[in-house]
N, C-alpha and C positions, 0 to 999 in steps of 0.2 A: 537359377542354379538349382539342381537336383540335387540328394544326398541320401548316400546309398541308404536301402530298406533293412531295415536291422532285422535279423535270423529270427526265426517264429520260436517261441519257447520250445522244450521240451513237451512231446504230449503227455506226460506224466503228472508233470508241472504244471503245464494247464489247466489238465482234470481236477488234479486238487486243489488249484484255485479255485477253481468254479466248484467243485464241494462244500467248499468252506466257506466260499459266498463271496469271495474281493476280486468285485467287477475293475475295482481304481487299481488296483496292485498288477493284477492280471494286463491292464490297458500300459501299465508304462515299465513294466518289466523287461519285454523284447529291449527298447531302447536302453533302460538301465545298464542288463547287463552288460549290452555291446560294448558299452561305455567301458562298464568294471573290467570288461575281458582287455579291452585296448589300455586302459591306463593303470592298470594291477591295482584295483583298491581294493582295499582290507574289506571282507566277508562283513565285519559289523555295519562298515559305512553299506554299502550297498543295501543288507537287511533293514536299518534305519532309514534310508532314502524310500526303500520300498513301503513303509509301515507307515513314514508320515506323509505318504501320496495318500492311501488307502484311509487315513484318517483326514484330509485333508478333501478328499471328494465324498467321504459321508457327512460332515459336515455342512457341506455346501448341498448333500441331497436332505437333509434334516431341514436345512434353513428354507430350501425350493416348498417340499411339503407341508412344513410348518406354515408355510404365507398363502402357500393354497387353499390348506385347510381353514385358512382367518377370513378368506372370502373378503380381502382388501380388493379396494375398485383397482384392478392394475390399471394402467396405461390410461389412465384420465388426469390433467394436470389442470391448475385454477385458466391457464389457458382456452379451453379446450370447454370452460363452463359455460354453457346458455344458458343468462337471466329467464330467457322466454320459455325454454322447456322447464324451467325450476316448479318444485310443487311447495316450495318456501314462498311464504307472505312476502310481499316487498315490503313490510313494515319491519321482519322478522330477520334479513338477510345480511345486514349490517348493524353493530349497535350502533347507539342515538349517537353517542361519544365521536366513533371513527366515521362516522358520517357528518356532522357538524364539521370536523378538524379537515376532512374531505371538501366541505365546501368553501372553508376559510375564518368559519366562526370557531372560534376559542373555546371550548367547553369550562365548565365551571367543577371542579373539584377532579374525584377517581385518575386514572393512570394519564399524565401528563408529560412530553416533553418528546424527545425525537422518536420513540418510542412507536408511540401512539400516530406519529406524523408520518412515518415509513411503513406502517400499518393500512394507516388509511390512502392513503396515494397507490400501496401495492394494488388494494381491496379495489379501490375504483380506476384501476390502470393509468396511471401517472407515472409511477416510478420507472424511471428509466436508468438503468446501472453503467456507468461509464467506467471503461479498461484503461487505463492507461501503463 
């Protein structure tokens, strides 16, 4: 199902969008208005509607930049890790603790209990999450 293509803004309106710099406001306006034209809403709602898109997609361009700028590893998950490419010690890759509780022995003092048990099973692939 198709549905009809809302009226292109004024070029007026568009100019001084794009002046002013609101790519977000500018992108959902066409459809707002149609909207306001068809169902008579009050000048404030529409103005509001339009102001919290516009703050609503720089937000989310603040948050894109900002994680780019942090040069986080995107799209690599503990999946996805190869021991054998690792430049980590295998001495170094697990502590003594979640590796012990990994192989069945009981560690002696520091963080103990499921904790520590769901940790270690994650770490050495064991844990298997059931849906029910």
């Amino acid at each position: 199902m198709t549905f009809p293509q809302a009226p292109a803004l004024p070029e007026e309106l568009d100019k001084l969008m794009s002046r002013m710099r609101l790519p977000y406001m500018r992108k959902a306006a066409p459809d707002v208005l149609a909207t306001a034209r068809a169902q008579r809403w009050d000048p404030a709602e529409v103005l509001r509607l339009l102001i919290a898109e516009e703050v609503t997609g720089r937000d989310a361009a603040t948050r894109r930049l900002r994680r780019h700028s942090a040069n986080f590893p995107t799209g690599k998950t503990l999946a996805s890790w190869r021991a054998e490419d690792s430049t980590i010690p295998e001495r170094t890759r697990f502590p003594q603790r979640v590796r012990q509780r990994a192989d069945g022995a009981a560690p002696g003092g520091g963080v103990e209990g499921p904790e520590i048990t769901v940790l270690a099973e994650l770490l050495m692939g064991r844990y298997e999450r059931s849906i029910s």
